[in-house]
MILUMTOR-885956 format. One line per 10 residues: number of its first residue (from 1); their letters; for each residue x, y, z of C-alpha. Coordinates in pm, 1 decimal. Layout:
% residues N
NUM = A = X Y Z | ...
This chain:
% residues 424
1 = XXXXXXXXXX = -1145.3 -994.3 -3156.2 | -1071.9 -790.2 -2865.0 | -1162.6 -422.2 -2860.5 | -877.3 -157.7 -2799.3 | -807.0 49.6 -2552.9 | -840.6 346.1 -2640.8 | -1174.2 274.1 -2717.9 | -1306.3 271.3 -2348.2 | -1393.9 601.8 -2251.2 | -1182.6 732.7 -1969.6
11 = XXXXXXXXXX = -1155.2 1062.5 -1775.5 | -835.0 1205.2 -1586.0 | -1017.0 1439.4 -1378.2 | -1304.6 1279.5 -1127.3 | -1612.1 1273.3 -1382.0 | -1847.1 1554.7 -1242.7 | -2164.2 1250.5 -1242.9 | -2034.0 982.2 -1073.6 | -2330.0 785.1 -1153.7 | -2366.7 815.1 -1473.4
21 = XXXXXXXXXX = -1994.7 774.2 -1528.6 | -2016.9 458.3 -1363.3 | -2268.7 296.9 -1599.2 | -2099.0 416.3 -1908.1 | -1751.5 270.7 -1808.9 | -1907.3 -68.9 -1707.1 | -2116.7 -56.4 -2011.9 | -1805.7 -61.0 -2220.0 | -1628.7 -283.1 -2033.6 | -1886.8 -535.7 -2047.0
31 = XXXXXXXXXX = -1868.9 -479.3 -2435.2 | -1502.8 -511.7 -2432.5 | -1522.0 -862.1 -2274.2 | -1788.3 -975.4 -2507.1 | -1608.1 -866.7 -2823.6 | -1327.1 -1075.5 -2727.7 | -1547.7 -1363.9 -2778.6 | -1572.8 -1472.8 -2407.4 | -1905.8 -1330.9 -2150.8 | -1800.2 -1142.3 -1801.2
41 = XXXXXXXXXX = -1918.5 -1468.3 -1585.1 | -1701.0 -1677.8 -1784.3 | -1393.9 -1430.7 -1719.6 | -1449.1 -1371.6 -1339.1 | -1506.8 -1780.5 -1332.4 | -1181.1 -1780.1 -1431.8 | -1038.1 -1569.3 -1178.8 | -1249.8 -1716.5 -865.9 | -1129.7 -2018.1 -940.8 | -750.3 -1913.7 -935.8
51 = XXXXXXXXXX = -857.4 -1678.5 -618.9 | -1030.5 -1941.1 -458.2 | -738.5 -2209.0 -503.8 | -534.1 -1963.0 -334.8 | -829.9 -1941.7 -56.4 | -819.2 -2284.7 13.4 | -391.0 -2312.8 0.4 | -425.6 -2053.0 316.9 | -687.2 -2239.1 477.3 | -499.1 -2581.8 447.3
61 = XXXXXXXXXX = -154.9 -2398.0 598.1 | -381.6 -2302.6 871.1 | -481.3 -2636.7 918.3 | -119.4 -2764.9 926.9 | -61.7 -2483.7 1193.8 | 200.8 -2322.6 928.7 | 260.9 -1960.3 935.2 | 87.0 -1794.3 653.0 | 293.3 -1479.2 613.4 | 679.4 -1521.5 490.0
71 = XXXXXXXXXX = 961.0 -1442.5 753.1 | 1306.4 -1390.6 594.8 | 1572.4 -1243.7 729.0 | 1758.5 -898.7 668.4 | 2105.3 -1086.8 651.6 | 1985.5 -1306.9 393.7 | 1845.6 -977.8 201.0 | 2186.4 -813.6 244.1 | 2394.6 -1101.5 115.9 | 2203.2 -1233.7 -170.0
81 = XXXXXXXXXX = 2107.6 -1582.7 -2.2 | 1740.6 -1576.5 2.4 | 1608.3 -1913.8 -140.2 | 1430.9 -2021.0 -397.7 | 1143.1 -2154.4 -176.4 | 1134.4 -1828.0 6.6 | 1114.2 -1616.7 -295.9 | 851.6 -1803.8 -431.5 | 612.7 -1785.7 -107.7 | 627.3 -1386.7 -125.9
91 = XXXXXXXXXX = 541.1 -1430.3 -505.8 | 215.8 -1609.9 -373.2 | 136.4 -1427.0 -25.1 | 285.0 -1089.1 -139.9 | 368.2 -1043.7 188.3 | 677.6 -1078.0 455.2 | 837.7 -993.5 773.5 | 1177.8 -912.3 730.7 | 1300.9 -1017.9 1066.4 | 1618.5 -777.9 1196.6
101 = XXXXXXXXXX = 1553.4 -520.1 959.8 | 1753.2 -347.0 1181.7 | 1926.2 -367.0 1521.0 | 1661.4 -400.9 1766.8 | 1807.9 -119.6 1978.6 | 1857.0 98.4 1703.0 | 1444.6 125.7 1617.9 | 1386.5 185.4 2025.9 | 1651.7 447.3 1988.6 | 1444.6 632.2 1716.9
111 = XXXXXXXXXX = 1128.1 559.4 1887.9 | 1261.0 716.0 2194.4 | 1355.6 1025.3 1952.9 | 1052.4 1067.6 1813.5 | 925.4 1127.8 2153.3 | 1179.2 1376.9 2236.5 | 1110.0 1554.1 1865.2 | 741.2 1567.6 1943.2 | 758.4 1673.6 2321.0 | 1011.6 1963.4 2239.8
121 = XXXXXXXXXX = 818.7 2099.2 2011.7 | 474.8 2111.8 2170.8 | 343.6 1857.4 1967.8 | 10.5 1777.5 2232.0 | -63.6 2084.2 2325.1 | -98.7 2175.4 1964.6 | -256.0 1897.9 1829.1 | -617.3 1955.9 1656.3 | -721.8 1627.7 1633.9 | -703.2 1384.5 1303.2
131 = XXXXXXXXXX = -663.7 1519.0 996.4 | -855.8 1262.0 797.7 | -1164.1 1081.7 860.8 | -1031.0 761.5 755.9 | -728.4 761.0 1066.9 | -1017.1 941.0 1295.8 | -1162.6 582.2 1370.5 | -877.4 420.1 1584.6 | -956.2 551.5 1904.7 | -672.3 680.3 2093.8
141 = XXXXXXXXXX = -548.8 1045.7 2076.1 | -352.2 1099.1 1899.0 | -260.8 763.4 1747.0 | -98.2 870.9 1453.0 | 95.2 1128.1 1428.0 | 103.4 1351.2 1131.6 | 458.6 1417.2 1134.3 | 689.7 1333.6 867.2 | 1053.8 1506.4 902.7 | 1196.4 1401.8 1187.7
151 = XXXXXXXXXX = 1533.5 1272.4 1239.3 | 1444.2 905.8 1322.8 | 1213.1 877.3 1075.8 | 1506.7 1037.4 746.1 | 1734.1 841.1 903.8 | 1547.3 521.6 854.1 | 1423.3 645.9 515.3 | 1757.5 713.5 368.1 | 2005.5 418.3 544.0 | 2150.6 177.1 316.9
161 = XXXXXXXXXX = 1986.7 -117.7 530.3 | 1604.4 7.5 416.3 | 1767.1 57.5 32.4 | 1898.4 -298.2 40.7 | 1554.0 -402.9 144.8 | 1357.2 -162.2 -78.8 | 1586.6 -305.4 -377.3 | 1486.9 -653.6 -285.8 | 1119.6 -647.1 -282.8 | 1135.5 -412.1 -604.4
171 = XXXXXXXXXX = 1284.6 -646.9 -803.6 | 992.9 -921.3 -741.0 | 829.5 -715.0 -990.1 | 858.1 -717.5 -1366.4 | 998.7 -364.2 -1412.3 | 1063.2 -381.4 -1779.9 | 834.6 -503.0 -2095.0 | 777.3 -421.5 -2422.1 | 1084.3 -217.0 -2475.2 | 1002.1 -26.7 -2187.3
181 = XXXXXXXXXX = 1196.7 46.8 -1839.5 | 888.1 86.7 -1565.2 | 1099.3 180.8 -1273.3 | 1391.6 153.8 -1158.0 | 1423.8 -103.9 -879.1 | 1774.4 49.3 -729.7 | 1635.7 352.5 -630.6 | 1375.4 438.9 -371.3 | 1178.2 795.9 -408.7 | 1172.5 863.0 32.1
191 = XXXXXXXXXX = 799.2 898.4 -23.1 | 709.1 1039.8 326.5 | 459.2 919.5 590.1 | 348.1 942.5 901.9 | 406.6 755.8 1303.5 | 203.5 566.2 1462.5 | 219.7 536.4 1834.5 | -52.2 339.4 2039.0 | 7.2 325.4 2395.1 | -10.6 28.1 2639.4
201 = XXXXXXXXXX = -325.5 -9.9 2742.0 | -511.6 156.3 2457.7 | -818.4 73.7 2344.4 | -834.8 93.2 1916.3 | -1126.3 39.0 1667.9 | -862.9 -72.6 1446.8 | -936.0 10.3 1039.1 | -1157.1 -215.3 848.5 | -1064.2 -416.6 552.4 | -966.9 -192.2 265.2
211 = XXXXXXXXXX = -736.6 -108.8 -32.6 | -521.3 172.8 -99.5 | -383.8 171.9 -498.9 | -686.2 379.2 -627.2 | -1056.8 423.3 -641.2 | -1236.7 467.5 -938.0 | -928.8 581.6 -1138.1 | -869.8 203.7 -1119.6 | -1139.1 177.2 -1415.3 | -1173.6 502.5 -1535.6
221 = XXXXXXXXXX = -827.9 645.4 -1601.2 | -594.4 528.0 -1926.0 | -288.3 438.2 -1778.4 | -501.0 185.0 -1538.1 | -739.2 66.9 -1814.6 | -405.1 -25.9 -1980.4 | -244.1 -182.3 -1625.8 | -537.3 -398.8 -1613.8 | -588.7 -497.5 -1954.8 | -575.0 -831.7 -1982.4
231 = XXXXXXXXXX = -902.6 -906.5 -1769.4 | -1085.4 -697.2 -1997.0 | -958.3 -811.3 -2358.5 | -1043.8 -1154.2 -2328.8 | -678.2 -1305.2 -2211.6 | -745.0 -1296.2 -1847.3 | -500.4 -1563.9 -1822.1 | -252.0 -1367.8 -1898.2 | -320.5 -1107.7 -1583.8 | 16.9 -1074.5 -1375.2
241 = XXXXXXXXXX = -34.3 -882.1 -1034.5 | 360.7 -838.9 -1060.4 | 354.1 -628.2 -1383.5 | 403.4 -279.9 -1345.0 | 343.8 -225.1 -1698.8 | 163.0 146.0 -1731.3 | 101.7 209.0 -1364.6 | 396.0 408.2 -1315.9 | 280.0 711.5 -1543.5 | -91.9 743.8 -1485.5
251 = XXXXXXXXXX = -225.5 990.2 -1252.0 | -495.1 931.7 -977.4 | -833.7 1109.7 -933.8 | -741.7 1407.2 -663.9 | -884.1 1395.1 -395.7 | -838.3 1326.1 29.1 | -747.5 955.6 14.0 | -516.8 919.1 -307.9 | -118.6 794.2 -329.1 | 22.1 997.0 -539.7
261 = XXXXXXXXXX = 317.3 757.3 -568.3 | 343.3 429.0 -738.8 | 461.5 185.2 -463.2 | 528.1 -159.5 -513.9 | 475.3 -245.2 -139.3 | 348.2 -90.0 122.0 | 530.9 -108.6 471.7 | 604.2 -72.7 807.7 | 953.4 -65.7 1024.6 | 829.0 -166.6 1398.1
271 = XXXXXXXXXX = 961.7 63.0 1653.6 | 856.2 -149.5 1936.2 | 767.8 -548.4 2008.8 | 394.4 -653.7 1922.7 | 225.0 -947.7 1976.3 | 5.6 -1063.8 1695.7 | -292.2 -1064.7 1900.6 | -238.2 -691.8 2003.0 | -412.9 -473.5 1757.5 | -183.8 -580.7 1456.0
281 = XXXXXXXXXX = -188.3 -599.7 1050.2 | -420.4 -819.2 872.5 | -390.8 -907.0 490.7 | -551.3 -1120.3 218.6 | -241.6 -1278.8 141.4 | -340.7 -1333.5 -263.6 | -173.0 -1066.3 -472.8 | -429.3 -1222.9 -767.1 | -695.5 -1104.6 -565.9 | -722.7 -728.1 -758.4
291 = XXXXXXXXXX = -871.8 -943.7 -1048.0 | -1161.6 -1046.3 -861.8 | -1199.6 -730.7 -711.7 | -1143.7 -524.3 -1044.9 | -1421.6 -749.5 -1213.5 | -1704.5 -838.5 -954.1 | -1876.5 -483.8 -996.3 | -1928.1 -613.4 -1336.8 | -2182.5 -865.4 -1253.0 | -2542.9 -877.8 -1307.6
301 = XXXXXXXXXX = -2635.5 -854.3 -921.2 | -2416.3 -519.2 -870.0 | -2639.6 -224.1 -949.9 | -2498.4 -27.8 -1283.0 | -2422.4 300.3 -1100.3 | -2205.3 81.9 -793.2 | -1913.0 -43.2 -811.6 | -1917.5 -239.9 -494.8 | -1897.0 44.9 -324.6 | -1577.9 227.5 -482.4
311 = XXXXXXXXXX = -1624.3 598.6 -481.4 | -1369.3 882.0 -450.1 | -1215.7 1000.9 -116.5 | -1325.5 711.6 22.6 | -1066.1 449.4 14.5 | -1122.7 153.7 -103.3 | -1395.4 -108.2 33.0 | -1370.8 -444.3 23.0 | -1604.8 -672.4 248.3 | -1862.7 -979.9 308.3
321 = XXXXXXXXXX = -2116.2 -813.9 147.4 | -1932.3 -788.7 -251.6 | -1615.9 -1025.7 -136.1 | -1678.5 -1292.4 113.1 | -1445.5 -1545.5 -44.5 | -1183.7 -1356.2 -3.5 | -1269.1 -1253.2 341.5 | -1198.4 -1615.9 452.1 | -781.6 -1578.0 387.7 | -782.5 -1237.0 626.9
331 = XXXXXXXXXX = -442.6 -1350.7 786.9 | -205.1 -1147.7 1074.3 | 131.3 -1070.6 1103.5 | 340.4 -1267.7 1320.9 | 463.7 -1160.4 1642.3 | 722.0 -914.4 1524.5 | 1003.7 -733.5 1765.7 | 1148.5 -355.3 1742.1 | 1346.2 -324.9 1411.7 | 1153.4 -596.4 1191.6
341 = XXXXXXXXXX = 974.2 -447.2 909.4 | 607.8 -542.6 771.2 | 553.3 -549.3 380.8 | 250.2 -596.6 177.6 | 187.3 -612.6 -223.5 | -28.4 -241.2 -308.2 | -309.5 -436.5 -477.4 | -385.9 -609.2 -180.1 | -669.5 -623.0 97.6 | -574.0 -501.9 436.6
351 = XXXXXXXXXX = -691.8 -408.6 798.5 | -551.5 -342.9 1127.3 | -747.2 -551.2 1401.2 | -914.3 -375.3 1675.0 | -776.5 -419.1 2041.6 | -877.5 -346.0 2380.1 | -656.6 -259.3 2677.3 | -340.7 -313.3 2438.3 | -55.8 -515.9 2610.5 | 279.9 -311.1 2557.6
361 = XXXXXXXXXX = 323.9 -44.9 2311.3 | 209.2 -26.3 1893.2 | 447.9 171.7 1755.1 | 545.3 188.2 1389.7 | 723.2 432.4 1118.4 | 518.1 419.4 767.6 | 791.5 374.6 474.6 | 703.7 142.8 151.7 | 889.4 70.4 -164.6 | 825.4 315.6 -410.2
371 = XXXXXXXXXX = 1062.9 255.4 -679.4 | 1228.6 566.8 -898.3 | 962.1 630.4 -1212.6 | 776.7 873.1 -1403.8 | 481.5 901.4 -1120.8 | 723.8 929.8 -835.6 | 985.0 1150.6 -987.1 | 703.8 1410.8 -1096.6 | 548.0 1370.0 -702.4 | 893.8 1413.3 -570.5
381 = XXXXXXXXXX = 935.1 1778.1 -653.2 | 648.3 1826.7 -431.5 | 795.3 1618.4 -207.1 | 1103.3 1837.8 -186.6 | 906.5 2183.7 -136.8 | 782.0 2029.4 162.7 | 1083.8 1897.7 293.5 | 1231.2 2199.4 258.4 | 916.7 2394.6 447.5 | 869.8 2136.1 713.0
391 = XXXXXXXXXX = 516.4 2098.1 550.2 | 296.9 1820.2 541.7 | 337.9 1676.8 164.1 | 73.4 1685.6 -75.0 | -58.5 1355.1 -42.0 | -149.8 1413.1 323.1 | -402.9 1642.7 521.8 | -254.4 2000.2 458.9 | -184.3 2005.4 884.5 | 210.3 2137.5 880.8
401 = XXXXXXXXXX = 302.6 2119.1 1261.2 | 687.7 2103.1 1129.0 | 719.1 2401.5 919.7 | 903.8 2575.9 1311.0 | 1020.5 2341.2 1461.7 | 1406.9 2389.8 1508.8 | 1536.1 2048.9 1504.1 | 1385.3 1895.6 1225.7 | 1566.1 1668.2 947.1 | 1749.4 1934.5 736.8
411 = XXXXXXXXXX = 1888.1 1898.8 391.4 | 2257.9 1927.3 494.7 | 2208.2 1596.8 679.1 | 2059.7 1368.2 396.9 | 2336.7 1131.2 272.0 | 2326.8 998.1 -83.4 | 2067.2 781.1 -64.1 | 1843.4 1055.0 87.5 | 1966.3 1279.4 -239.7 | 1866.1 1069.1 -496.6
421 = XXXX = 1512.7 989.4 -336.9 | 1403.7 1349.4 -345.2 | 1522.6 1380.5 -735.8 | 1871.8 1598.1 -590.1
């Protein structure tokens, strides 16, 4: 008999002892597994062997010289004729290119924009170098830019091509259970990020392999203990990465490397052509993959106060030393061209590979899916304020180079689509 719940103890606000938080949580986790009749090796034995049968499909495609990541096309978004076969591969990778996202001059249009926004505005004589620790390791200066409201980048937040798309990758999710409505898959909440531009013939230390849907709220807060409660009660079976059952309501631990947002994917809209040997994405293409990460801390050869390294405003590790099975499916984008978009399931693994003397330029606009629900609608009013001030929002280093600049994105130009994502 499985124990509830609400029996775990949990904490909304970061726990003031990490440590000792740590060992009381994965005490009672522990317990919860054993009371369901079943011992933690023989639940993560069950999820290594579905992670590692996912391992070995990836290495066998690679074999066959068969692209691991899905490529489907915008036109087949837009009308409704993506097949079966195709569906089913993102439901397994949880991951895609959608090729033609949009017209290849329009993204080189924006990109050349951006340029013009930035340069009229003083952007590099002002700059004060990263913001964040975390985007301080790639190398070139600056490589991504913490600017968030211009044109380009509303006008690609708000068009009806990235809500078709948005729409489409939403609904691979089970939005609704148990009476309840999760999210709403129609409508996108514009949740605002920043550039990247890398310049031809940069050198970048790339990020390391990491996660981005939590840290220790993961196991610690309600609303996640509840998300993820099926590898704790003993029906680990039962664990569906595509549920977004309770993960739309629960908060996250504050602090300098959270997502406020719930987003169903994160993603990408290339402003420029890359090679995938130039510096590019890398995922573990196994949505299921959160399981094994979720439970391995649990473990008799993880200290009690670790959990493989997950701490707050740090993001998320996840390496040889605690995860070297899953290491072996790290997997690149294809070679993508200016207007394809990149998408990738929030549980899941990711990196950007290093590159020296980069061959043409990296440039990207950040924008996921983050579908209309409780979480999103209560970050959106912050949202707003700092669309409104030309501030940096909340989620991001409190920098603010837009709050003068005269040609910024302004509210009288945001369309329908752009009303409804900001909760207008």
């Amino acid at each position: 008999m499985s124990v509830p719940t609400a029996a775990l103890p949990h904490w909304e606000q970061t726990p003031t002892d990490l440590r000792a938080a740590t060992r009381e949580i994965k005490a009672a986790l522990r317990e919860r597994i054993e009371a369901s009749g079943r011992t933690v090796e023989e639940v993560f034995a069950v999820v290594e062997a579905r992670v590692q049968a996912a391992v070995d499909d990836i290495a066998a495609a690679r074999r066959r010289g068969e692209p691991i990541w899905p490529v489907i096309d915008y036109a087949d978004i837009a009308a409704g004729t993506v097949g079966a076969e195709q569906l089913a591969a993102v439901k397994r990778r949880g991951c895609l290119v959608v090729r033609g996202h949009f017209e290849r001059a329009q993204a080189l249009q924006w990109d050349a924009d951006i340029v013009d926004y930035v340069e009229s505005n003083h952007f590099f004589e002002d700059y004060r170098g990263p913001g964040d620790d975390f985007f301080g390791s790639v190398g070139s200066r600056p490589e991504i830019y913490p600017i968030y409201w211009s044109p380009a980048q509303m006008q690609a937040r708000q068009s009806e091509r990235m809500a078709a798309v948005q729409a489409f990758l939403n609904s691979q999710w089970k939005h609704q259970s148990d009476g309840v409505t999760w999210f709403d898959p129609n409508r996108d909440s514009l949740y605002p990020d920043r550039i990247r531009r890398r310049p031809e013939g940069a050198d970048s230390a790339g990020l390391g392999t990491h996660l981005d849907p939590g840290t220790l709220d993961l196991w610690m807060t309600r609303a996640y203990q509840q998300a993820f409660r099926h590898l704790f009660d003993g029906s680990v079976e039962r664990y569906d990465p595509w549920d977004a059952a309770h993960r739309t309501a629960g908060p996250q631990y504050p602090g300098s490397t959270m997502c406020s947002a719930f987003r169903t994917f994160q993603g990408w809209t290339a402003l420029s052509d890359m090679d995938h040997d130039q510096g590019v994405l890398h995922t573990v293409p196994i949505p299921e993959a959160m399981a094994y990460l979720m439970l391995r801390p649990l473990l008799p050869d993880v200290p009690d106060d670790d959990m493989c390294g997950v701490t707050v405003n740090q993001v998320f590790p996840a390496g040889h030393k605690w995860h070297a099975p899953l290491m072996e499916a790290l997997s690149g984008i294809p070679d993508v061209t200016a207007g394809d978009s990149v998408w990738w399931h929030c549980d899941m693994i990711h990196s950007v590979a290093p590159v020296e003397a980069q061959r043409g330029w990296g440039n990207v606009m950040y924008i996921p899916a983050a579908p209309w629900c409780p979480r999103n609608e209560q970050y959106a009013a912050s949202v707003r304020d700092a669309f409104t001030k030309g501030e940096s929002p909340s989620d991001f280093p409190a920098e603010h180079y837009e709050r003068d600049w005269p040609n910024r994105f302004q509210a009288a130009d945001l369309n329908a689509i752009g009303r409804r994502g900001l909760g207008l």
